[in-house]
PyMOL Python script that loads the backbone (N, CA, C, O; Angstrom):
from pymol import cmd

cmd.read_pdbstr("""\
ATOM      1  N   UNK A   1      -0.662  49.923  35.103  1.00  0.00           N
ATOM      2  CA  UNK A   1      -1.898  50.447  34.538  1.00  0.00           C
ATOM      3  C   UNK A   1      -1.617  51.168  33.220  1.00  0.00           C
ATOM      4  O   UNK A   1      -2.395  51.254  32.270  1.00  0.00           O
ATOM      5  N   UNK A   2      -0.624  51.573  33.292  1.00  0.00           N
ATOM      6  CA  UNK A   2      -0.315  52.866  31.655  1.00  0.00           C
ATOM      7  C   UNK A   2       0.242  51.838  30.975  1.00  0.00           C
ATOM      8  O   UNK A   2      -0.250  52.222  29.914  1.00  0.00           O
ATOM      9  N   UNK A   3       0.919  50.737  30.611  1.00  0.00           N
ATOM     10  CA  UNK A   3       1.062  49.615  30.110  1.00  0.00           C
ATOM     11  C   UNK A   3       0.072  49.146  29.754  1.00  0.00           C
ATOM     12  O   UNK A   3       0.314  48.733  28.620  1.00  0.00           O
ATOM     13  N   UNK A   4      -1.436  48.826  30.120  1.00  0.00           N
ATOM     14  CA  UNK A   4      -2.610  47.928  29.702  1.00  0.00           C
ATOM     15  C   UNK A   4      -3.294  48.890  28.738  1.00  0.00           C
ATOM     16  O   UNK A   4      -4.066  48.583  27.830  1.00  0.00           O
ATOM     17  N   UNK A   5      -2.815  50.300  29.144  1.00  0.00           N
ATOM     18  CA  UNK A   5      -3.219  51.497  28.389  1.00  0.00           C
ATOM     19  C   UNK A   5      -2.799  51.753  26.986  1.00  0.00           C
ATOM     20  O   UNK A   5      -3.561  51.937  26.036  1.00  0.00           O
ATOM     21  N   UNK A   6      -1.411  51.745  26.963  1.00  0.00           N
ATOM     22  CA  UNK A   6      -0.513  50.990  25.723  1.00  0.00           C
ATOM     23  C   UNK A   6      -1.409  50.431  25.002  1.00  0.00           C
ATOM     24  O   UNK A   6      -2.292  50.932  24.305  1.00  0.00           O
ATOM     25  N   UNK A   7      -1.106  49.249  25.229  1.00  0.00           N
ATOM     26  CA  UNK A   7      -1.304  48.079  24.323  1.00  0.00           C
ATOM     27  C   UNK A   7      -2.614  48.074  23.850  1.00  0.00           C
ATOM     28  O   UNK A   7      -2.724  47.645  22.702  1.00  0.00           O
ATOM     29  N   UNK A   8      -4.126  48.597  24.668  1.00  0.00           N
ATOM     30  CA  UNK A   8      -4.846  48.448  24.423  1.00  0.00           C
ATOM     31  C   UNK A   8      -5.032  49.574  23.561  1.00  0.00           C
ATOM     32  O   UNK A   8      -5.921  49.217  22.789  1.00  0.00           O
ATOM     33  N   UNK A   9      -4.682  50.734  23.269  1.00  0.00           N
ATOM     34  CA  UNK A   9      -4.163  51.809  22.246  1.00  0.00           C
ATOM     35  C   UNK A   9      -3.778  51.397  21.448  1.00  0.00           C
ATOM     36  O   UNK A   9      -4.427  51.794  20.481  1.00  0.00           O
ATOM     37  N   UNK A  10      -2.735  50.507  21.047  1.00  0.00           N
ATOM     38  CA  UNK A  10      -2.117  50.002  19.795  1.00  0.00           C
ATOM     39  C   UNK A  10      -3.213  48.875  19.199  1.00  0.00           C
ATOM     40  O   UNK A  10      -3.659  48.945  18.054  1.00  0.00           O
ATOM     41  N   UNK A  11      -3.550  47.893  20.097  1.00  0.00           N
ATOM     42  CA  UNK A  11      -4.440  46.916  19.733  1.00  0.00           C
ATOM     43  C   UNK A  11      -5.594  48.179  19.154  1.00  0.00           C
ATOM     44  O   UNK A  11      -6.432  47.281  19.083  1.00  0.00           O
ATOM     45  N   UNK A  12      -6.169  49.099  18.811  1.00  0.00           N
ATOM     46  CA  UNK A  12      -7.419  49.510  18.433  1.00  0.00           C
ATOM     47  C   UNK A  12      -6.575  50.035  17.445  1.00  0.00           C
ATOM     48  O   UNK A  12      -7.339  49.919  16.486  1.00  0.00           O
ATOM     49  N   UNK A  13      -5.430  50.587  16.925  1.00  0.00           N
ATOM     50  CA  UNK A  13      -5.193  51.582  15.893  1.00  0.00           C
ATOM     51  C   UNK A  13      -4.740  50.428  14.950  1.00  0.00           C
ATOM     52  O   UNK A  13      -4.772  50.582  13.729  1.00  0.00           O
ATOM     53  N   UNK A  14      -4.266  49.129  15.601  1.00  0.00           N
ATOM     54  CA  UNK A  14      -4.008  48.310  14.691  1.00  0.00           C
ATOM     55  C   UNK A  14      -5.071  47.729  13.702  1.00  0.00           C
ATOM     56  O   UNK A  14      -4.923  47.193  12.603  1.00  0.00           O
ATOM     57  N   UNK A  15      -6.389  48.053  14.568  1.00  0.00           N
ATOM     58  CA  UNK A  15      -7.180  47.457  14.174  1.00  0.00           C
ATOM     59  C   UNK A  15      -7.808  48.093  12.794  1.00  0.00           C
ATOM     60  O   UNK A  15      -8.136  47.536  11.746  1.00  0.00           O
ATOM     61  N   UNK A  16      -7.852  49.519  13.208  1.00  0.00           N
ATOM     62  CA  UNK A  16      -8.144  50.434  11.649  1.00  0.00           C
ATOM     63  C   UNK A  16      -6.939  50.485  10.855  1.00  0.00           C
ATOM     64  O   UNK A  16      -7.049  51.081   9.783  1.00  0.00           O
ATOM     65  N   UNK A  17      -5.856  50.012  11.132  1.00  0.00           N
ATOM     66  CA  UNK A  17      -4.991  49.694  10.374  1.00  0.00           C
ATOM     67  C   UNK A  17      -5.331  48.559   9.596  1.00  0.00           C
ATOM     68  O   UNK A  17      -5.423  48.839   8.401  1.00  0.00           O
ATOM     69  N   UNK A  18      -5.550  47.359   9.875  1.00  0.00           N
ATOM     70  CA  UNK A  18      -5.875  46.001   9.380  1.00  0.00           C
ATOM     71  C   UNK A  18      -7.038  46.690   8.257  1.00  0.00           C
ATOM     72  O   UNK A  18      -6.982  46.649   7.028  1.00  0.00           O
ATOM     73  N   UNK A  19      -7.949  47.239   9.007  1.00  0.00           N
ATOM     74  CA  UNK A  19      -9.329  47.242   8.490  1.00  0.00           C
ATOM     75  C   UNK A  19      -9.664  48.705   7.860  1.00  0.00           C
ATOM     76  O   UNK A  19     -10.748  49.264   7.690  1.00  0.00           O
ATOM     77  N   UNK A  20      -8.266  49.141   7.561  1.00  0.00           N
ATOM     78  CA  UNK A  20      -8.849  50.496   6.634  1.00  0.00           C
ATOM     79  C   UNK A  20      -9.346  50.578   5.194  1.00  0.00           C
ATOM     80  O   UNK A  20      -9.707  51.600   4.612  1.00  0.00           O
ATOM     81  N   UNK A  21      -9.291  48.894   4.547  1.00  0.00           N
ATOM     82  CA  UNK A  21     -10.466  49.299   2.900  1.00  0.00           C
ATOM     83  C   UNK A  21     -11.720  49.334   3.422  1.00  0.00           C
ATOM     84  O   UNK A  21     -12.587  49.932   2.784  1.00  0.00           O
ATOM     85  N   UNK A  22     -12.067  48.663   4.753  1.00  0.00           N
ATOM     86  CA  UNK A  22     -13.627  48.520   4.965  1.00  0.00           C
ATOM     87  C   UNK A  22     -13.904  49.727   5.269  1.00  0.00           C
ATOM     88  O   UNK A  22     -15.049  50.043   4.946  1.00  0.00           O
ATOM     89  N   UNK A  23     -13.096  50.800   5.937  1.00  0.00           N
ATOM     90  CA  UNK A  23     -13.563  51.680   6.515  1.00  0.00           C
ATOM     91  C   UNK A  23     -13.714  53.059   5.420  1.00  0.00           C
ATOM     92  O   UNK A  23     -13.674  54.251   5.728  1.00  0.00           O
ATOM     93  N   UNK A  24     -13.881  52.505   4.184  1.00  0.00           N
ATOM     94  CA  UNK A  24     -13.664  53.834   3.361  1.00  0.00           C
ATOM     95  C   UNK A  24     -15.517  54.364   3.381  1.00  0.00           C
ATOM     96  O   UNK A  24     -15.853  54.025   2.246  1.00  0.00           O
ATOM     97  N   UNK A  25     -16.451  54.816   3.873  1.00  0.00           N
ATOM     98  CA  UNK A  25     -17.379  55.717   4.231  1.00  0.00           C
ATOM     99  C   UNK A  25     -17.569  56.409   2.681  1.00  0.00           C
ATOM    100  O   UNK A  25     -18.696  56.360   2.190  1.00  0.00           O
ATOM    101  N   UNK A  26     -16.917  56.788   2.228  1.00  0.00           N
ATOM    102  CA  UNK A  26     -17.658  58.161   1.151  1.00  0.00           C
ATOM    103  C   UNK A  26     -17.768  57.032  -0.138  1.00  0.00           C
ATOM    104  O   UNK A  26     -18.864  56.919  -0.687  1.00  0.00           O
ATOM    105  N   UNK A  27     -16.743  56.294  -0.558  1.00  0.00           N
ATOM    106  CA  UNK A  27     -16.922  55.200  -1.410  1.00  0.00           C
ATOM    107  C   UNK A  27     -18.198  54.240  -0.949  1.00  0.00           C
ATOM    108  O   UNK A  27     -19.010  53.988  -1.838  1.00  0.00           O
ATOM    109  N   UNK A  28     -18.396  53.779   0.144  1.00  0.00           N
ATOM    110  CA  UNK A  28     -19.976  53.024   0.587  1.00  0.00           C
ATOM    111  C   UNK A  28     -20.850  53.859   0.037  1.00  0.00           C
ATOM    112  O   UNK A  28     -21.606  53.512  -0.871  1.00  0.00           O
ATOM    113  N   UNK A  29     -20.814  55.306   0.658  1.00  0.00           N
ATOM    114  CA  UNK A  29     -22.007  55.981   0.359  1.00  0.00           C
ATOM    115  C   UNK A  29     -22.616  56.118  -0.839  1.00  0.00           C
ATOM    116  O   UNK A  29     -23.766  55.820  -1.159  1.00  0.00           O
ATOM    117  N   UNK A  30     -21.141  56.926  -1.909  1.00  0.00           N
ATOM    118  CA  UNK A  30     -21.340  57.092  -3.185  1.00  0.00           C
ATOM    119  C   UNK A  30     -21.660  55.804  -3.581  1.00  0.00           C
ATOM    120  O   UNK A  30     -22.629  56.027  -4.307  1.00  0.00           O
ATOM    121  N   UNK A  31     -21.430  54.152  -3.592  1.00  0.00           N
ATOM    122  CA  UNK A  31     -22.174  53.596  -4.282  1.00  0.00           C
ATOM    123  C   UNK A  31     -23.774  52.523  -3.744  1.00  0.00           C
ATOM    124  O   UNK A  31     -24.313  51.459  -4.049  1.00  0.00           O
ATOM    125  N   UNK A  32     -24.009  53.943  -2.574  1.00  0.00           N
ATOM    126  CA  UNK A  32     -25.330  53.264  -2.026  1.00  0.00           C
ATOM    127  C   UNK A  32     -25.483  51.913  -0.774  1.00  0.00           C
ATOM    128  O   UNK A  32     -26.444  51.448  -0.161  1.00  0.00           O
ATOM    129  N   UNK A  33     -24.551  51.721  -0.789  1.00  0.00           N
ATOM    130  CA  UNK A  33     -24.117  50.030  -0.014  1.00  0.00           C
ATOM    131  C   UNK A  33     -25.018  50.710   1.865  1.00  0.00           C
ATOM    132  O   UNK A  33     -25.440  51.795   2.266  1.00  0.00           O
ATOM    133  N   UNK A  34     -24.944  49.791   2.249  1.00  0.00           N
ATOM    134  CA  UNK A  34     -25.605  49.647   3.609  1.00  0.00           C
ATOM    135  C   UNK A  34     -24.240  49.959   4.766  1.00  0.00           C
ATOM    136  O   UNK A  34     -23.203  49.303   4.666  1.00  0.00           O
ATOM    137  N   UNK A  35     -24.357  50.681   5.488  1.00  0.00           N
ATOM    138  CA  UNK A  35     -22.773  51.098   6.302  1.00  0.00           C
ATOM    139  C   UNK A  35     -22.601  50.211   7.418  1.00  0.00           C
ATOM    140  O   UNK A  35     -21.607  49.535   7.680  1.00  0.00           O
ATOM    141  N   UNK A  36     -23.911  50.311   8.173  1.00  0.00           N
ATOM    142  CA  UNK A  36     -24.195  49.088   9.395  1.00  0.00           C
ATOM    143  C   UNK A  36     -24.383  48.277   8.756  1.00  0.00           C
ATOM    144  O   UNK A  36     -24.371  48.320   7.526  1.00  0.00           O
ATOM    145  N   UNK A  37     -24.765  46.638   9.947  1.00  0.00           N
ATOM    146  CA  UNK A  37     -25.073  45.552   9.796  1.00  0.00           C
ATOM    147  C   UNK A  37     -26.432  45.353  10.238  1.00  0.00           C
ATOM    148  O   UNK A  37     -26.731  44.169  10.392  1.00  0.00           O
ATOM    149  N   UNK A  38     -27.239  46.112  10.456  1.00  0.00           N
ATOM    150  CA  UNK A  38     -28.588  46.373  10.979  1.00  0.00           C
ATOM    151  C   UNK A  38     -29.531  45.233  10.066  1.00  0.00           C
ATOM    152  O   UNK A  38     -30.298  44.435  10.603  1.00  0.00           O
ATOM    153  N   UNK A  39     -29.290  45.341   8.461  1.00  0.00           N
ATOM    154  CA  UNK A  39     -30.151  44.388   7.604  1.00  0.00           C
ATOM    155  C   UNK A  39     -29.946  43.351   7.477  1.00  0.00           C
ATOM    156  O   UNK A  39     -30.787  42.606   6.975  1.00  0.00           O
ATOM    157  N   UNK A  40     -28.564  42.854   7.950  1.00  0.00           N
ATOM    158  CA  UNK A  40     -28.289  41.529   8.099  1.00  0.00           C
ATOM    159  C   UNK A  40     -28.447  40.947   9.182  1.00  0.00           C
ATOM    160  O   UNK A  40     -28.551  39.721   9.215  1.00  0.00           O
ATOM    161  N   UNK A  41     -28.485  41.511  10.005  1.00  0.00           N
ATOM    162  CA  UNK A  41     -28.591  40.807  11.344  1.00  0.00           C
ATOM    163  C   UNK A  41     -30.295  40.825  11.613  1.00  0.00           C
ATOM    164  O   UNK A  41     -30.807  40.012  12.382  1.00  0.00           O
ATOM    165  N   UNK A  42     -31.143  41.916  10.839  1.00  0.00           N
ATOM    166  CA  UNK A  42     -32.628  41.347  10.559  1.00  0.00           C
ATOM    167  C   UNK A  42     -33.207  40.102   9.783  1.00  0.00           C
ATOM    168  O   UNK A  42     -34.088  39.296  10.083  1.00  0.00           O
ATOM    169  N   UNK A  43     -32.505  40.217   8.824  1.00  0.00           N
ATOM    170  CA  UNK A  43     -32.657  38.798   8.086  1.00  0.00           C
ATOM    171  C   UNK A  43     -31.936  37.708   8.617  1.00  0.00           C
ATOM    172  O   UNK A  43     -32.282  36.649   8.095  1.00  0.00           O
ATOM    173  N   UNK A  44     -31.119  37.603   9.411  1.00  0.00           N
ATOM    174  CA  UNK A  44     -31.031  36.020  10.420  1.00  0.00           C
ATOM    175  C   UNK A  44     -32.048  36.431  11.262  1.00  0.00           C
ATOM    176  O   UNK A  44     -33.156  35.930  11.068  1.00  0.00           O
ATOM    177  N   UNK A  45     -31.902  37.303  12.233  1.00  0.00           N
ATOM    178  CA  UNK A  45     -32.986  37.361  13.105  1.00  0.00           C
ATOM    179  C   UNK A  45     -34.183  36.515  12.608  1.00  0.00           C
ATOM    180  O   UNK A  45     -34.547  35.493  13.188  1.00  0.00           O
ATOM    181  N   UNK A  46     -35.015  37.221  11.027  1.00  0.00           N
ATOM    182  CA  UNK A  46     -36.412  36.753  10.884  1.00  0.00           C
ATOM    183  C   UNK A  46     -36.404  35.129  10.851  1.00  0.00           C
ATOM    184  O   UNK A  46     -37.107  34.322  11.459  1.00  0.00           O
ATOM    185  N   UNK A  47     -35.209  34.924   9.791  1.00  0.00           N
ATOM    186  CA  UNK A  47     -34.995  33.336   9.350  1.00  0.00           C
ATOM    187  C   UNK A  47     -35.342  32.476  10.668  1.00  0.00           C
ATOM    188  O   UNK A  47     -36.335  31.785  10.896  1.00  0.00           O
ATOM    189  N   UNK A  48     -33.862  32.815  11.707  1.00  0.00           N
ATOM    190  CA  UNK A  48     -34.212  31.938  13.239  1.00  0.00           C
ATOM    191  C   UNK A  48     -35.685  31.673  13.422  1.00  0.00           C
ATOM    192  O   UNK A  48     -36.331  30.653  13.183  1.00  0.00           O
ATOM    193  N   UNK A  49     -36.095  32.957  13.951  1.00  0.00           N
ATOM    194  CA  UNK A  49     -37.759  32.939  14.237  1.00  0.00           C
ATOM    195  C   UNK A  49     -38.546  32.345  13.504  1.00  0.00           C
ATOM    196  O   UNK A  49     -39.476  31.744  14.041  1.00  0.00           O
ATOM    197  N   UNK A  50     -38.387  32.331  11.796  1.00  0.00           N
ATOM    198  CA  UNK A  50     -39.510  31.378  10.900  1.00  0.00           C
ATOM    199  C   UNK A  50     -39.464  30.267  11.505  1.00  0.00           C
ATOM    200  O   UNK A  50     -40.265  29.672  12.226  1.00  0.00           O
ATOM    201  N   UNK A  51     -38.136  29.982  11.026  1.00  0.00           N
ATOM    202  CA  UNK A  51     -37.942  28.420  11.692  1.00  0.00           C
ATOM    203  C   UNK A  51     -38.263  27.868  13.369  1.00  0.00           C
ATOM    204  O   UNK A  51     -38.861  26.792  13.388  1.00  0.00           O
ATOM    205  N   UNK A  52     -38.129  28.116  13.946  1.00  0.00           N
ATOM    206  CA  UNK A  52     -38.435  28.132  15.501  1.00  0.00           C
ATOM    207  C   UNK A  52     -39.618  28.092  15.624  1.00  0.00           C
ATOM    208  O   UNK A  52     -40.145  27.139  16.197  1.00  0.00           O
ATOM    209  N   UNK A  53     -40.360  29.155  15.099  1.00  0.00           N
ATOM    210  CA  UNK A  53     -42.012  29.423  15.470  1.00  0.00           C
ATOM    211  C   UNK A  53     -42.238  27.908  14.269  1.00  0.00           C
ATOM    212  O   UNK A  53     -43.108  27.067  14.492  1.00  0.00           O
ATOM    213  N   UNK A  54     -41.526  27.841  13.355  1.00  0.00           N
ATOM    214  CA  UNK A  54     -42.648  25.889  12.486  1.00  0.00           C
ATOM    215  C   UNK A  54     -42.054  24.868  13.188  1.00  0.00           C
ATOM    216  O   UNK A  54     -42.484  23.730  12.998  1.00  0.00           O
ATOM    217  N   UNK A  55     -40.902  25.092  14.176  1.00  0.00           N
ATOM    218  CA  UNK A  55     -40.944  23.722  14.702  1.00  0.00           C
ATOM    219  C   UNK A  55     -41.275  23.664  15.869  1.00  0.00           C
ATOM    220  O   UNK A  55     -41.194  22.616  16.510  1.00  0.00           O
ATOM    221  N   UNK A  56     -41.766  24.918  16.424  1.00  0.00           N
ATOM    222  CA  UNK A  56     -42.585  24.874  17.829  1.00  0.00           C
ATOM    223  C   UNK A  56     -43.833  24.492  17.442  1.00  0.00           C
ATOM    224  O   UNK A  56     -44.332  23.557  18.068  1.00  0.00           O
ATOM    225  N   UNK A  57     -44.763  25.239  16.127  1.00  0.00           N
ATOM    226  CA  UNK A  57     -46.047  24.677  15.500  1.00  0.00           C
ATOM    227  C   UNK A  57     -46.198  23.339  15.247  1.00  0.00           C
ATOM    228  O   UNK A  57     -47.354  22.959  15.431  1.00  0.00           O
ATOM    229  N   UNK A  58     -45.431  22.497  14.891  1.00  0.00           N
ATOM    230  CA  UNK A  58     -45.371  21.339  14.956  1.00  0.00           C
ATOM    231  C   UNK A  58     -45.143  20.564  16.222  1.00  0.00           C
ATOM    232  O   UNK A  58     -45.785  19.529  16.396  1.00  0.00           O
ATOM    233  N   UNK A  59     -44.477  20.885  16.916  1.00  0.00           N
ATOM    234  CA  UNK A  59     -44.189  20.110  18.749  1.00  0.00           C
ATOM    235  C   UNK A  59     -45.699  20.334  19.400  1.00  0.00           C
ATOM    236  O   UNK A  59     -46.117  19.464  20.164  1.00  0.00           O
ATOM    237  N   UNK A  60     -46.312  21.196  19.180  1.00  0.00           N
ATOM    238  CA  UNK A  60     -47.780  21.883  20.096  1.00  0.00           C
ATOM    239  C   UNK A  60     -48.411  20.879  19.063  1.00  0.00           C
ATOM    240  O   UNK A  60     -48.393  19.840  19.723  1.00  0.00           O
ATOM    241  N   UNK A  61     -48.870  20.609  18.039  1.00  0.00           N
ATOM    242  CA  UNK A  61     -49.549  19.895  17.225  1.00  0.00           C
ATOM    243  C   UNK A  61     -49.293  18.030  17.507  1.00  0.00           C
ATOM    244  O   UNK A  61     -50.026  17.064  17.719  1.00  0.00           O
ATOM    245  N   UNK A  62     -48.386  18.182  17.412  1.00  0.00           N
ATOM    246  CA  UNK A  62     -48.135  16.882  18.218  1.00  0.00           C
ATOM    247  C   UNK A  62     -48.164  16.345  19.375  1.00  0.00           C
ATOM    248  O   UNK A  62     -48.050  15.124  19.482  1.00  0.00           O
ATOM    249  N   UNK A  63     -48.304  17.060  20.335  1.00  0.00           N
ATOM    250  CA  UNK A  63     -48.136  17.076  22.135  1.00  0.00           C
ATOM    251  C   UNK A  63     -50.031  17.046  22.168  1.00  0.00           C
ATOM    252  O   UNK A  63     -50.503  16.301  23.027  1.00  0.00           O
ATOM    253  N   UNK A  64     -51.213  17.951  21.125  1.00  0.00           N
ATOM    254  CA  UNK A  64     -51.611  17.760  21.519  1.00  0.00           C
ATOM    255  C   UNK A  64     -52.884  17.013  20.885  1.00  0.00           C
ATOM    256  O   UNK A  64     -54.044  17.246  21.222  1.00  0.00           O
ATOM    257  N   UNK A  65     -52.441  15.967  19.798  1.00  0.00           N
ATOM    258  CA  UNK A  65     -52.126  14.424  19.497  1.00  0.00           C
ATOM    259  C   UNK A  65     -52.426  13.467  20.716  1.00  0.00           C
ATOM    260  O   UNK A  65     -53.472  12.846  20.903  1.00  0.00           O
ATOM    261  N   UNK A  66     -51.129  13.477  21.623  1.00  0.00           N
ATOM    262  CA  UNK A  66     -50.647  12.974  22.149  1.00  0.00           C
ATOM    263  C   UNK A  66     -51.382  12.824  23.333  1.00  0.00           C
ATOM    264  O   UNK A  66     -51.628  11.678  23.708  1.00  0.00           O
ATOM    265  N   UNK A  67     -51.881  14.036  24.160  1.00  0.00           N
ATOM    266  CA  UNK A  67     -52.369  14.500  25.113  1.00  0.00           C
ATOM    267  C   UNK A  67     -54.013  14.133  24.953  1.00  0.00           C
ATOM    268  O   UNK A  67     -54.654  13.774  25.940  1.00  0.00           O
ATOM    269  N   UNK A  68     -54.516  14.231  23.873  1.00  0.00           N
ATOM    270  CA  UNK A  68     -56.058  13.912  23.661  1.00  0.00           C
ATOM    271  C   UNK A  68     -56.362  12.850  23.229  1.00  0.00           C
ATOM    272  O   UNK A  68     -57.525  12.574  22.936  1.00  0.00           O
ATOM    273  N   UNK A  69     -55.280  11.959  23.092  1.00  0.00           N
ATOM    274  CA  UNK A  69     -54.999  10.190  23.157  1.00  0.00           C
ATOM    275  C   UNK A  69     -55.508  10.168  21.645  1.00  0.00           C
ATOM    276  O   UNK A  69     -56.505   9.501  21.372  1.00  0.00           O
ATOM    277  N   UNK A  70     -54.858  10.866  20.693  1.00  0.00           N
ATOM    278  CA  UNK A  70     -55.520  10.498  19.318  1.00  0.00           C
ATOM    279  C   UNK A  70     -54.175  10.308  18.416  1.00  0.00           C
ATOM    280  O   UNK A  70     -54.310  10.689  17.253  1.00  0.00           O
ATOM    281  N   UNK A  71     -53.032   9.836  18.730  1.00  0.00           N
ATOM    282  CA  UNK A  71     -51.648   9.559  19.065  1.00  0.00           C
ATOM    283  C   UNK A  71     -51.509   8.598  17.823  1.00  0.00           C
ATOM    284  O   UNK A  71     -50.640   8.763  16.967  1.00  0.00           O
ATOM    285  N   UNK A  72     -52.627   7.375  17.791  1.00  0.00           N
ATOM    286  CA  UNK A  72     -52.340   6.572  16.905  1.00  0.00           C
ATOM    287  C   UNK A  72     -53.291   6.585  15.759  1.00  0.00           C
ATOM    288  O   UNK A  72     -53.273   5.654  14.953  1.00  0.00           O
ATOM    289  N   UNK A  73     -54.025   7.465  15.650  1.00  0.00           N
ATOM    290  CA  UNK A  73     -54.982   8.350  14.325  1.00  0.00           C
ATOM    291  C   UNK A  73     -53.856   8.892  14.025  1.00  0.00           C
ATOM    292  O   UNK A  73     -53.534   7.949  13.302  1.00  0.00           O
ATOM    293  N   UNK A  74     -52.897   9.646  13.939  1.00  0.00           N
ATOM    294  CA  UNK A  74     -51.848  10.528  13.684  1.00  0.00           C
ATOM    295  C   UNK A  74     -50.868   9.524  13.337  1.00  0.00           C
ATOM    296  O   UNK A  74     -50.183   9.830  12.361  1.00  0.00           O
ATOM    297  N   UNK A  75     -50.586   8.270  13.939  1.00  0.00           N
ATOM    298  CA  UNK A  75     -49.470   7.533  13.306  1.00  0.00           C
ATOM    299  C   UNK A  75     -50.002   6.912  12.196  1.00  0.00           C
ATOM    300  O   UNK A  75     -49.365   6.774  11.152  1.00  0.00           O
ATOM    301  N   UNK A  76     -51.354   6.454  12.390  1.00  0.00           N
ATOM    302  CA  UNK A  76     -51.847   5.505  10.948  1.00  0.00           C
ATOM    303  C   UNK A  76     -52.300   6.502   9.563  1.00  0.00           C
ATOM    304  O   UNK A  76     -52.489   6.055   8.431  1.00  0.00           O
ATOM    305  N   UNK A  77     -52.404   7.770   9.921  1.00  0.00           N
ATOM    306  CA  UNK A  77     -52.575   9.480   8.589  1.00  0.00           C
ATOM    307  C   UNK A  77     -51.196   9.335   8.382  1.00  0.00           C
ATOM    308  O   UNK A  77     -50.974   9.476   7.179  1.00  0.00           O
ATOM    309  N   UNK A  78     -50.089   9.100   9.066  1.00  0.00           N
ATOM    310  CA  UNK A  78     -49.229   9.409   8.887  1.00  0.00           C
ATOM    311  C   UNK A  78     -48.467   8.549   7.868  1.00  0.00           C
ATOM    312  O   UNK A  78     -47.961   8.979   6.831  1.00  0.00           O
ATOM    313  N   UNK A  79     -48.450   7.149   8.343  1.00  0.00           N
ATOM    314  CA  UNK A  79     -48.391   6.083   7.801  1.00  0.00           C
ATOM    315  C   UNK A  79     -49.180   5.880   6.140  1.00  0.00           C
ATOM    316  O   UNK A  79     -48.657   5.180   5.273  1.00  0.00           O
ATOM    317  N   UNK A  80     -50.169   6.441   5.982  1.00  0.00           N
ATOM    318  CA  UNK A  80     -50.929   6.223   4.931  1.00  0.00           C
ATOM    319  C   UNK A  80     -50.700   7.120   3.930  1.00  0.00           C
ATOM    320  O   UNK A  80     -50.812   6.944   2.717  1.00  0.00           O
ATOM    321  N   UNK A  81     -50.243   8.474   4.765  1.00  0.00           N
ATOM    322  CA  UNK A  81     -49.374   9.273   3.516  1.00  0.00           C
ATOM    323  C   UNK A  81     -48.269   8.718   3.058  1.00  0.00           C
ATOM    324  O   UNK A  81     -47.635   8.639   2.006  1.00  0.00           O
ATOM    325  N   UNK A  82     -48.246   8.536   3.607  1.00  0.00           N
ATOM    326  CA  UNK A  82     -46.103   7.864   3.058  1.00  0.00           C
ATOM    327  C   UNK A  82     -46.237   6.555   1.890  1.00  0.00           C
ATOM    328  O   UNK A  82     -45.380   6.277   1.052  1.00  0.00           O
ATOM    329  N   UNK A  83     -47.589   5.834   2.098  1.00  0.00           N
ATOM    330  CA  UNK A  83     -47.932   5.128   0.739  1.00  0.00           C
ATOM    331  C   UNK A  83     -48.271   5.968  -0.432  1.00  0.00           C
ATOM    332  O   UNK A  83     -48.148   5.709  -1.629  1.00  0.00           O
ATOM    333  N   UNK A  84     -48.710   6.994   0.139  1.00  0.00           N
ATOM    334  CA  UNK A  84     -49.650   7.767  -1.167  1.00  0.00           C
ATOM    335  C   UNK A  84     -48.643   8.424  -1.682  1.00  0.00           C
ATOM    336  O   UNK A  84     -48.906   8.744  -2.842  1.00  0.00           O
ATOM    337  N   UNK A  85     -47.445   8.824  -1.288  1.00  0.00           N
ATOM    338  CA  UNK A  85     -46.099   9.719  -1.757  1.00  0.00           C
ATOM    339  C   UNK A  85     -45.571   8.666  -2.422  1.00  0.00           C
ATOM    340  O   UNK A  85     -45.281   8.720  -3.618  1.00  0.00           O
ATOM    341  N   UNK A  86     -45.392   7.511  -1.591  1.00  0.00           N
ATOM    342  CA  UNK A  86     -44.227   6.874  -2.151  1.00  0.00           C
ATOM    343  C   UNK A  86     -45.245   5.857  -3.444  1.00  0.00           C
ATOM    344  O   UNK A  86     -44.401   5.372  -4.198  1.00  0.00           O
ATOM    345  N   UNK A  87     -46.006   5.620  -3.690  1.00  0.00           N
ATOM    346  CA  UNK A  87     -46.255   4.857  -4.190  1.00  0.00           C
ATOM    347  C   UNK A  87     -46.967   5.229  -6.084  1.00  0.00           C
ATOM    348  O   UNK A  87     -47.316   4.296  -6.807  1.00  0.00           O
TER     349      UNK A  87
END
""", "prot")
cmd.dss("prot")
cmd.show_as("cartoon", "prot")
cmd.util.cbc("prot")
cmd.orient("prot")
């Protein structure tokens, strides 16, 4: 047990060893920088969710197409745009 105690002691001091430019605090502060990861991990957060919530908006839009048997009104709009783009 005082062995796993060790190592797992050295493994953490090594670690602010490795990682002592990141850890300089008064240099972040003085030049304003963000200390956590709180704003980055909001901005993936939102991104995921944009995306997710337009391709769930689109699956419900299509399912209910599909469901109210108007399936092939939606393939032939669909079809008829793709002349009007491409052409």
């Amino acid at each position: 047990m005082q062995r796993q105690k060790g190592k797992k002691l050295l493994r953490e001091r090594d670690y602010f060893f490795r990682n002592q430019k990141r850890l300089n605090y008064e240099y972040i502060k003085n030049e304003n920088l963000p200390i956590g990861s709180g704003a980055m991990e909001s901005a993936i957060r939102r991104l995921i969710n944009m995306s997710l919530k337009e391709i769930a908006e689109g699956m419900i839009m299509l399912k209910s197409y599909f469901k109210s048997g108007r399936w092939d009104m939606l393939k032939r709009l669909a079809l008829s745009s793709k002349h009007l783009i491409e052409g």
